[in-house]
N, C-alpha and C positions, 0 to 999 in steps of 0.2 A: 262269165264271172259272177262268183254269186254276190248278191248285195246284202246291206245289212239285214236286211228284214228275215233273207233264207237262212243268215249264219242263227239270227236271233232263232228262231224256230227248231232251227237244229239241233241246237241247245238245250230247248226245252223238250222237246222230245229226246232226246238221249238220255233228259233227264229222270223222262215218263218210264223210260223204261224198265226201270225198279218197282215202280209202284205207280199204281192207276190215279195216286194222288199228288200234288205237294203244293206248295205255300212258295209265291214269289213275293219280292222286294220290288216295287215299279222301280226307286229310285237308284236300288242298290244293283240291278240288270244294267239297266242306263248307265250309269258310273261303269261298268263293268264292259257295258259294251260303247264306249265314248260315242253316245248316242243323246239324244232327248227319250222324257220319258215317253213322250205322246208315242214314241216309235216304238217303244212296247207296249202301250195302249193299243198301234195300229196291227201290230202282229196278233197282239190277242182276237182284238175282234173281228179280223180279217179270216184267221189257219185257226182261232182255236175256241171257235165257235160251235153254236149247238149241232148248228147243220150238219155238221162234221165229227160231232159226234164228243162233242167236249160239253162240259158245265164250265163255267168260268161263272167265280163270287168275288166282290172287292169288297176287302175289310179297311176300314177308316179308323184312325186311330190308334193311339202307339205304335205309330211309325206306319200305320197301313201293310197291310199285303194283300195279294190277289192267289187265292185258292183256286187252283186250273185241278179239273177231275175229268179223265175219259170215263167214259160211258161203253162200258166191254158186251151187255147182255141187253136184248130186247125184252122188257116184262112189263107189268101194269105201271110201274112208276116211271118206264120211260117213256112211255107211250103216252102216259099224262103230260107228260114235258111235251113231247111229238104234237100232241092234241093243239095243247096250251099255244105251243110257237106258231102253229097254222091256224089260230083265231086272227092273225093278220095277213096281209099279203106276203107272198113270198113267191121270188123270181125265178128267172131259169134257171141258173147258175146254184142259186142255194138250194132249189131243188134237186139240183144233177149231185149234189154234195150230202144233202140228206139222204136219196137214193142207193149214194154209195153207201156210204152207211151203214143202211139197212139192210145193203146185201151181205157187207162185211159181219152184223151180228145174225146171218142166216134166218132173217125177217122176209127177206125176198128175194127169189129165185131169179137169175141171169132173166128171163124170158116175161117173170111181171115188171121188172125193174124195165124193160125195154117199152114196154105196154103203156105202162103208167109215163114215161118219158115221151114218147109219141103223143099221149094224149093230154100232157099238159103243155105242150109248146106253145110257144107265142103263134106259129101257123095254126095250129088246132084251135086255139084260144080266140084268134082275132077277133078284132069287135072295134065297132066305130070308136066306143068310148073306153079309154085305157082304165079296164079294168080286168084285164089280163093275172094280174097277181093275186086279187083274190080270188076268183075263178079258183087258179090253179090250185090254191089253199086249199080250196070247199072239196074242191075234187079228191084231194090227196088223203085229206082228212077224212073225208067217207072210206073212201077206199079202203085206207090202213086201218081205222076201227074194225070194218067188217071183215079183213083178212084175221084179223086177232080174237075176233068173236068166232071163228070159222075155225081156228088153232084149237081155239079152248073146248069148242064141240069135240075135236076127236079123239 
């Protein structure tokens, strides 16, 4: 049985599918879907996040909205976002989700997407002191600069 969170999403992507952008209401979804708003705070930042291949902006004021945009093409301006987001730690899970991603905008073939997943596991990673996440960052983020420097070579 799907719960609210998956109908929420499903929504919005059905939504998406016009156009790569649009402008939501927190309060006016909530109302809509007899929900609180936080629970489309949670969906947002949960399914429609960078990792995955979304921008998400929240505008304050006159009544607020939240501008959700997927991200269709890998090129210098998203690879700055990509950069940017991996200046922190970042976990398995967001990683398997970035990963997807990047295969989806043909940034990475089936066979480095498996590479770079092997080599940033919490097994590969381990270490007395949990620092597992940046590790993973440091890695990721070398890596994907130097595959794009490597693109633009040829």
């Amino acid at each position: 049985m799907a719960t609210v969170s998956d109908i929420i999403e499903e929504f919005i992507l059905s939504t998406l599918e016009d156009s790569d952008e649009i402008d939501l209401s927190r309060n006016e979804l909530a109302e809509y879907f007899g929900c609180a708003p936080s629970q489309i705070n949670y969906v947002l930042s949960t399914r429609f996040n960078f990792d995955r291949g979304f921008v998400v902006e929240s505008k304050r004021g006159g009544g607020g909205f939240i501008r959700l945009e997927r991200i269709r093409d890998f090129d210098n301006d998203y690879l700055k976002h990509v950069v940017e987001r991996l200046k922190n730690d970042i976990s398995y899970k967001d990683t398997k989700y970035l990963i997807e991603d990047l295969i989806n905008k043909n940034f990475l073939s089936n066979e480095q997407a498996k590479v770079l997943l092997l080599a940033t596991s919490d097994k590969a990673l381990g270490s007395p002191v949990k620092m597992e996440g940046s590790l993973r960052a440091n890695i990721i983020r070398n890596v994907l600069i130097n595959l794009f420097k490597e693109g633009e070579n040829e």
